[in-house]
N, C-alpha and C positions, 0 to 999 in steps of 0.2 A: 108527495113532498112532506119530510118529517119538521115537526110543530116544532116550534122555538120552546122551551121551557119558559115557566114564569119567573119574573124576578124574588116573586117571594119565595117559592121554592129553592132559585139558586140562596139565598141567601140563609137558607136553613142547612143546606148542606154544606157548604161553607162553614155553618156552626160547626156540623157535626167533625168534621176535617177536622176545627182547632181545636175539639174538646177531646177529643179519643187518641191517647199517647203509647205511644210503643213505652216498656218498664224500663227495658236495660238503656236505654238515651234520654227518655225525656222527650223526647220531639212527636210531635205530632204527625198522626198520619198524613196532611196534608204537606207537614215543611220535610216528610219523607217520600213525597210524592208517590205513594201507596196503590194510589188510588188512582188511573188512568182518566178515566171520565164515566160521567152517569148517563144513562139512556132510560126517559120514563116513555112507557107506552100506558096509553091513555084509554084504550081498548082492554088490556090483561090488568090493568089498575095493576102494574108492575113498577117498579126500579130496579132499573140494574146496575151495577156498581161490577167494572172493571177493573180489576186489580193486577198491579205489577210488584209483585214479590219477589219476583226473581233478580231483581238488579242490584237487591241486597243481601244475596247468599254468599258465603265465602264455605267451601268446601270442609274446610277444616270444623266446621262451626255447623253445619246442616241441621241437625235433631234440634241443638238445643234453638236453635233460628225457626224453626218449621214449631216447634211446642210456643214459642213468645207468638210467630204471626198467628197460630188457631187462637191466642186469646186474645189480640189486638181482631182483629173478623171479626169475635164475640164480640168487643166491646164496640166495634164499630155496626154490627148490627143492633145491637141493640138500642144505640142511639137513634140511629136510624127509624125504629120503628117507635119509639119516642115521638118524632117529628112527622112521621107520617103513617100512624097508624094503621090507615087502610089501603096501605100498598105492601103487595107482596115483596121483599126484599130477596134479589135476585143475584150470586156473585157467580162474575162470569169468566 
C-alpha cells in the first residue's frame, strides 16, 4: 500500500510550483500544469516529479520551446532540492 505524503511536504512543493516561472509567459509551472504529480519513495530517499511538457509544444515553435523547458527543469530542480535537500530529485 503506497504512504499518503505529508502535509508539510505537500505544502512545500506547492511552494516550489508558484515560485518557478516559465520567461516567455510569466506563469508558473504550476498555473502551466507542468508538472503531473510527485511520487516520494521513502526507501530510495527519492522524489519524483512527473512532467508534462508535451501539451505545450506547438511544432512550429519546437527548439526554441525544448531550450525555455531545459531551463524551467533547472530552475524547477533546483528549487526543489532547496526544499528537500536530501532527496534525490528524480524527473520521469
Amino acid at each position: 500500500m503506497e504512504k499518503v505524503m505529508e502535509k508539510w511536504m505537500i505544502r512545500k512543493l506547492d511552494s516550489v510550483l508558484d515560485r518557478v516561472k516559465e520567461p516567455e509567459s510569466n506563469l508558473t509551472v504550476g498555473q502551466l500544469g507542468l508538472v503531473k504529480k510527485f511520487r516520494y519513495n521513502e526507501t530510495k530517499r527519492a522524489l519524483y516529479v512527473y512532467i508534462d511538457t508535451y501539451a505545450t509544444h506547438k511544432a512550429c515553435c519546437l527548439v526554441i520551446t525544448k531550450l525555455i523547458e531545459t531551463r524551467v527543469m533547472e530552475d524547477l530542480r533546483k528549487e526543489l532540492e532547496k526544499e528537500f535537500p536530501d532527496l534525490a530529485i528524480r524527473f520521469v
